[in-house]
C-alpha positions, 0 to 999 in steps of 0.5 A: 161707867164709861163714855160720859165725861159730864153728864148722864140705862120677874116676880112683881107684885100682882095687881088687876087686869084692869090697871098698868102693872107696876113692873111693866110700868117701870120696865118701859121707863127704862127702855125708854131710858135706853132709847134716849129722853123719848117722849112720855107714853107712845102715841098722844092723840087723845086730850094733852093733859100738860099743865092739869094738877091731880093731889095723889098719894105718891107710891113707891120710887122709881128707876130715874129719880121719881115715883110713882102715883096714880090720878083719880082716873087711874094713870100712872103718873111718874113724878118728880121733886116728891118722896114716897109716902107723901101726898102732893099736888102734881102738875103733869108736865108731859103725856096725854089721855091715851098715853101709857104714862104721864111725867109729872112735877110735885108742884105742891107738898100737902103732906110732907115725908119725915125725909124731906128738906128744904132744897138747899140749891136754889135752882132746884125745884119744878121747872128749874135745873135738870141735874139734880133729882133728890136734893130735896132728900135727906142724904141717908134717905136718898141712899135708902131710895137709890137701894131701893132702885137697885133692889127691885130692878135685881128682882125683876130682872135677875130674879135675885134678892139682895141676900141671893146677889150678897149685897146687904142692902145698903148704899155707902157714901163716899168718904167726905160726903156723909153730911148732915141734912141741908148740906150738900157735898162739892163732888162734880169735877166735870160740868158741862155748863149750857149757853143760852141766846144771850151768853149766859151759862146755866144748866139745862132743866130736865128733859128740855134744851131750855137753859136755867142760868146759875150764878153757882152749882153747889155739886160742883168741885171746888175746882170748878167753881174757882174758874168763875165760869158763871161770873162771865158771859159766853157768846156764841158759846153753846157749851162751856165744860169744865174739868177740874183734876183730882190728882193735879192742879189741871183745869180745863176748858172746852168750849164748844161754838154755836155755829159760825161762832167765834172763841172769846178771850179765855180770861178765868181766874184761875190758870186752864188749858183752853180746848175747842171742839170742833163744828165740822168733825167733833173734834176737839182740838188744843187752843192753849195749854196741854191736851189733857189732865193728870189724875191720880188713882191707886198711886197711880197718874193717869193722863187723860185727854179731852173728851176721855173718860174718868169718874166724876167723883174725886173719890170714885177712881180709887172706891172702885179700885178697891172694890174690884181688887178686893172682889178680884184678889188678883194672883202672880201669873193670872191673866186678866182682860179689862173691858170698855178700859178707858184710859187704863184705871183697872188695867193699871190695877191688876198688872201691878199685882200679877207679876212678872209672868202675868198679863192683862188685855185691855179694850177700849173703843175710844181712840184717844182714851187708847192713846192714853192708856198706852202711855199710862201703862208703859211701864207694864211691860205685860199690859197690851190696850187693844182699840175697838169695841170689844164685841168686834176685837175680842172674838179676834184675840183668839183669847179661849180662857182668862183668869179674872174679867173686868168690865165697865161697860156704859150705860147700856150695858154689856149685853147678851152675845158680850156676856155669853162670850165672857162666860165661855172663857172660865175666868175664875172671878168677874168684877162687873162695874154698872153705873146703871142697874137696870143693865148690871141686872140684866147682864147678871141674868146673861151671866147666870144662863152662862154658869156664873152667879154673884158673890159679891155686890156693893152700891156706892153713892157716887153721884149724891144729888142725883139718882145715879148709882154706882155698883160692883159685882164680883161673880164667879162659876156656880161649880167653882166657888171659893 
């Protein structure tokens, strides 16, 4: 997934005429996800239903941490902190009469699935932190949910089964994070915490600005929560993010000012480079300390400056290297382009595996994350980081064929016209990186009207906690399988 530092995108079931379907149901979620937090249903000119509970019997789960259930009138609703199978209270918390849909939070558990836990963060739950979604899961539940996701949106929007996709189903965990239920793994080393009026930092609750003040975020990597960023107040601070390197002591903290406001004395209790980001151009500009962090992936270090993207788990750089090396299985002399390429993570990759004679085209639209990867692949002499979107630049290379593509796009997607251009150039494999399934789905579907299917795909659960998934498909030509 690229462009996010912290934080974070056929053949349905039948069902009667008169009821929403299921799967068009879902579908509109995730345009509405793609929109960006839009309000829930369309237009709400009949009664506001906020704050009346219906008991429901809640149905299956949903792309974007909920599921579904039904009211005795028949409304969909979407509701959060419940799991599949359960009866629940649940307390409309967005949406109207005539609305297509309503949000809604389980505020009352009547008959509890076998997956649940007791949350263990105590900011979980109805009207508290947004950031979490199935802490209240069994962790080997919350994978079997997450491929539950990815199976039906490869269904409903590629057309594909998870044997046809050759995914066997399941959501593997990273290495460290298989624990048992109650137990939650440190994994988030970016936080970007919010400040409420009084200066004390929190999370925000979902889909609302409002701020929940913590004292400590139990995903958080252990090296955010040395900092003590909670232990202290923040005035006119509007955010505090802190960054914690993987490959590296770095810490980091960029603090964005509420307007007029001035930078308090920065006194952690652990060392950090202080950065602001600025209130006229969102700039984000060094106070003290270096400009960036140094990470490490694929025996590689790699700097990344502020506001850069790098994956948020410790073991996510290096799960994904692997995954898109092995799917790839990069040859001397191949030429290869790496799409949405950030600071050089896949670029570095492959040019160290193609030789002497090989060459690898990276494009990225971030110009500071270009600055980067071109200090981080300097020693590649055969590596060329191109800076735009890649929409724009790679019509312009004149590039006409390639050997292997990888593409991270962000959530969105790549898109029909990037897609179709990428299948015209005969790349023997394509290594696809989605944080968002819906949109791989999507773009596997652009990819088959372009010549290619799946060979391989694999789920990582990257983002434990949440409902966030991180996926890699490899694809190939239909007439030129291995």
């Amino acid at each position: 997934m690229q462009n996010e530092s912290t934080s974070p995108q056929a053949g349905e079931s039948q069902a009667k005429e008169s009821e929403v379907k299921e799967s068009e149901v879902k579908e509109s979620e995730v345009k509405e996800t793609q929109a960006g937090e839009s309000q829930a249903g369309e237009s709400q000119a009949g009664e506001d239903l906020v704050g009346r509970e219906y008991e429901v019997e809640v149905g299956p789960v949903a792309h974007g941490g909920h599921c579904i259930a039904r009211t005795s009138e028949g409304q969909v609703l979407f509701v959060r902190h419940t799991l599949p199978g359960e009866k629940v209270v649940a307390r409309v918390t967005e949406g109207g009469s005539d609305s297509r849909f309503l949000r809604a939070d389980a505020v009352t558990v009547v008959e509890a699935s076998k997956d649940r836990v007791e949350a263990p963060c105590p900011y979980a739950g109805p009207g508290k932190c947004g950031g979490c979604d199935w802490q209240h899961a069994k962790p080997g539940a919350q994978r079997r949910l997450k491929g539950e996701v990815i199976a039906e949106q490869l269904q409903r929007l590629a057309g594909l089964t998870p044997e046809e996709a050759g995914w066997d189903g399941t959501v593997m965990p990273a290495e460290g994070d298989k624990l048992p239920p109650g137990e939650v793994p440190a994994w988030r080393t970016r936080v970007q915490y919010a400040v409420d009026a009084d200066g004390l930092v929190g999370l925000r609750k979902h889909r609302s600005h409002e701020v929940q003040p913590i004292d400590h975020c139990l995903i958080a990597a252990p090296g955010v929560s040395e900092l003590g960023i909670e232990k202290q107040d923040w005035p006119q601070m509007a955010t505090v993010e802190a960054i914690s390197a993987t490959g590296s002591h770095d810490r980091q903290v960029i603090l964005t000012p509420r307007e007029g406001g001035r930078l308090p004395l920065v006194e952690l209790d652990k060392p950090v480079s202080v950065l602001r980001v600025d209130e006229k151009d969102g700039g984000v500009h060094r106070v003290h300390g270096r400009a960036f962090v140094r990470e490490r992936a694929d025996d590689r270090t790699y700097r990344v400056g502020s506001g850069g993207f790098w994956q948020v788990h410790p073991q996510a750089a290096d799960t994904l290297v692997r995954a898109v090396m092995q799917g790839l299985l990069p040859r001397k002399n191949d030429m290869a382009l790496d799409l949405y390429c950030g600071v050089g993570l896949f670029a570095g990759a492959i040019g160290q595996r193609i030789g002497e004679k090989g060459a690898v085209l990276g494009i990225e639209s971030g110009k500071r994350a270009v600055e980067d990867a071109r200090h981080n692949l300097k020693d590649l002499d055969r590596v060329r980081i191109e800076h735009g979107k890649v929409d724009q630049v790679l019509p312009r290379t004149g590039i006409t064929e390639c050997d292997l593509i990888v593409l991270d796009p962000p959530r969105a997607g790549a898109g029909k016209a990037t897609v179709k251009h990428l299948a015209s150039l005969g790349a023997r494999r394509i290594a696809y990186v989605a944080c968002d399934p819906a949109a791989l789905a999507r773009d596997i579907a652009y990819f088959r009207d372009g010549g290619y299917k799946v060979r391989t795909l694999r789920a990582f659960d990257l983002f434990p906690m949440t409902a966030h998934v991180e996926c890699v498909a490899i694809l190939e030509p239909v007439a030129k399988g291995l």
